[in-house]
C-alpha positions in Angstrom: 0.0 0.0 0.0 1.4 3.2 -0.9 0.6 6.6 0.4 -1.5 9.2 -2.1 -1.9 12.6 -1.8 -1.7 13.3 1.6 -0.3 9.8 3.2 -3.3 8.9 5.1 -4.4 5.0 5.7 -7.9 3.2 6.2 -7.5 3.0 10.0 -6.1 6.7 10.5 -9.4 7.4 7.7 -11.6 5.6 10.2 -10.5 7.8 13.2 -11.3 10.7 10.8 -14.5 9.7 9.7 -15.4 9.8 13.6 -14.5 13.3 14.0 -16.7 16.2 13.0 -16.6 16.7 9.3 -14.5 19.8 8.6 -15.3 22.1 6.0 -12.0 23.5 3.8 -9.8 20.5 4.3 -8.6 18.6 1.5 -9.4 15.4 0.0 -6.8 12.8 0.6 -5.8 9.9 -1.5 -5.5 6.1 -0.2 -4.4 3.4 -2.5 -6.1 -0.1 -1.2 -4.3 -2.9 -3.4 -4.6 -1.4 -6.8 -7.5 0.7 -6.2 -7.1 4.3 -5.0 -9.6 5.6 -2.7 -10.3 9.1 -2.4 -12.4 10.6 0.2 -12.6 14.0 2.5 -12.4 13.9 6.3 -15.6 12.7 7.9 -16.6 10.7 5.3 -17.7 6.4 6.3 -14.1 4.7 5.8 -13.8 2.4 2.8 -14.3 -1.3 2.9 -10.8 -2.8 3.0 -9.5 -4.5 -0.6 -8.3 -8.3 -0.2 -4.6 -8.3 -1.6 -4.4 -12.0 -1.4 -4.3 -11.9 -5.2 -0.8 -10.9 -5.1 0.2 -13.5 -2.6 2.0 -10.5 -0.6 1.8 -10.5 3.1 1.7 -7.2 4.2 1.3 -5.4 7.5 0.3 -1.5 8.8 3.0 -0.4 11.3 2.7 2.6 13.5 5.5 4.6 15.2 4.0 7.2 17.8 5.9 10.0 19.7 3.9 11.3 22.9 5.7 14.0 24.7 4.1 14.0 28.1 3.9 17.3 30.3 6.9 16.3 33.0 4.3 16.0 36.0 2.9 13.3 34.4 5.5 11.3 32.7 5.9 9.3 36.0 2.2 7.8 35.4 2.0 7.5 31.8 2.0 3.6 31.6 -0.7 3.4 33.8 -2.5 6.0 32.3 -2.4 3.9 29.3 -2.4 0.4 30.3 -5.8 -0.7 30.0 -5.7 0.5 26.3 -2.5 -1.1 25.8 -4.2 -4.3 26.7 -7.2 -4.1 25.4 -5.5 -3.2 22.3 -3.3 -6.1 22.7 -6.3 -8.3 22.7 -7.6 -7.4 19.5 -7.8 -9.5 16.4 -5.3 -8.4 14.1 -2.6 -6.5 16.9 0.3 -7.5 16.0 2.1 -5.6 19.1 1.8 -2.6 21.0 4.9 -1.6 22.8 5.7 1.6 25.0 9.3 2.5 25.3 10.6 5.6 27.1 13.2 8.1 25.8 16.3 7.5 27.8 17.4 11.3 26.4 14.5 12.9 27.4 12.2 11.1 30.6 9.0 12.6 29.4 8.7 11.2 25.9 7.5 7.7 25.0 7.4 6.1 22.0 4.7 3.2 21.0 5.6 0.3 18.0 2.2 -0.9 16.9 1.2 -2.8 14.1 -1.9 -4.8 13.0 -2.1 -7.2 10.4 -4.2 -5.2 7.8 -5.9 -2.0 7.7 -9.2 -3.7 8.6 -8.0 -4.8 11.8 -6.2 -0.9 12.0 -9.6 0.2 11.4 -11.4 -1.8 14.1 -8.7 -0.6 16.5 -9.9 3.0 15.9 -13.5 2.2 16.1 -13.1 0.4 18.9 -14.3 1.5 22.4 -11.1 2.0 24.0 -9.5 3.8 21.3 -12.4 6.2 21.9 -11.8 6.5 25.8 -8.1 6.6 25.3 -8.4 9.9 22.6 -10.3 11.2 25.6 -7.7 10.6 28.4 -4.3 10.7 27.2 -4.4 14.8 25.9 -5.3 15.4 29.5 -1.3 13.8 30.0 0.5 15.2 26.4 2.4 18.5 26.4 1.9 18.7 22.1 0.5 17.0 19.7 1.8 13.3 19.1 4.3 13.1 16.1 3.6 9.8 14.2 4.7 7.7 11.1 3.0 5.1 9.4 3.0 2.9 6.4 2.4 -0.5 4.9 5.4 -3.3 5.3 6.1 -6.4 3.6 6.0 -9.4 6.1 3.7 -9.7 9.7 6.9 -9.8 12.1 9.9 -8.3 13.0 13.0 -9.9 11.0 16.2 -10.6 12.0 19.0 -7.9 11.3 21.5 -9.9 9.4 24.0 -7.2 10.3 24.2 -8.5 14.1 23.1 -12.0 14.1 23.9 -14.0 16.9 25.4 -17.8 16.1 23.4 -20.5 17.8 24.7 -21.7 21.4 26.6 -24.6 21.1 
């Protein structure tokens, strides 16, 4: 899957379309397989398109950087942990791991990924995605920076570049 016109993908389209619809912003571009979907904000989010044609295993992977204001950095993880489990639980999570900046104590980072954008897009509708969009600005000193995209493959793979022979 490869970002059009803007970058956006079906899950980050579903948490759109549960936003107020906002006059003035742009249409944005989504190619699904082969197909490109374009829609505005606030419009339903497109049915996901079945790749298996191509035989490619593919999966959505999210990086997230929260800065959190400093008197709340300290409870952060339990701010968050019963979305992190609930989202662990879902069909289709992959992982969702919190790390924390070892340069700067009030920024965490979270590794996500989900086995297709259908499952990305149930995450967003779910319940305690909602909650959590509630909670967590009460914690965040800016806006959370995030990248996302489509990868080949639904693990992590080994980095040839430091593997480690088997124990003898």
């Amino acid at each position: 899957m490869t970002p059009v016109d803007g970058g956006c993908w079906p899950f980050w389209l579903a948490a759109a379309a549960a936003l107020p619809p906002r006059s003035g912003l742009p249409r944005v571009g989504l190619a699904v397989g082969a197909v490109v979907v374009e829609r505005s904000w606030g419009e339903p989010e497109p049915h996901a398109v079945d790749d298996s044609e191509t035989g490619e295993v593919t999966m959505i992977f999210i990086a997230v950087r929260f800065k959190v204001r400093p008197e709340r950095s300290e409870d952060w993880l339990s701010l968050v942990a019963d979305f992190t489990e609930a989202t662990r639980a879902e069909p289709g999570n992959l992982w969702f791991d919190w790390s924390r900046s070892v340069d700067d104590p009030n920024e965490f980072v979270l590794l996500e990924a989900f086995r297709d954008g259908e499952a990305g897009a149930r995450h967003v509708g779910s319940d305690h995605f909602k909650l959590a969009m509630t909670v967590m600005p009460t914690a965040l000193a800016e806006t959370p920076r995030i990248i996302n995209g489509e990868l080949p493959g639904e693990e992590w793979s080994v980095m040839g570049e430091l593997e480690v022979p088997p124990a003898s």
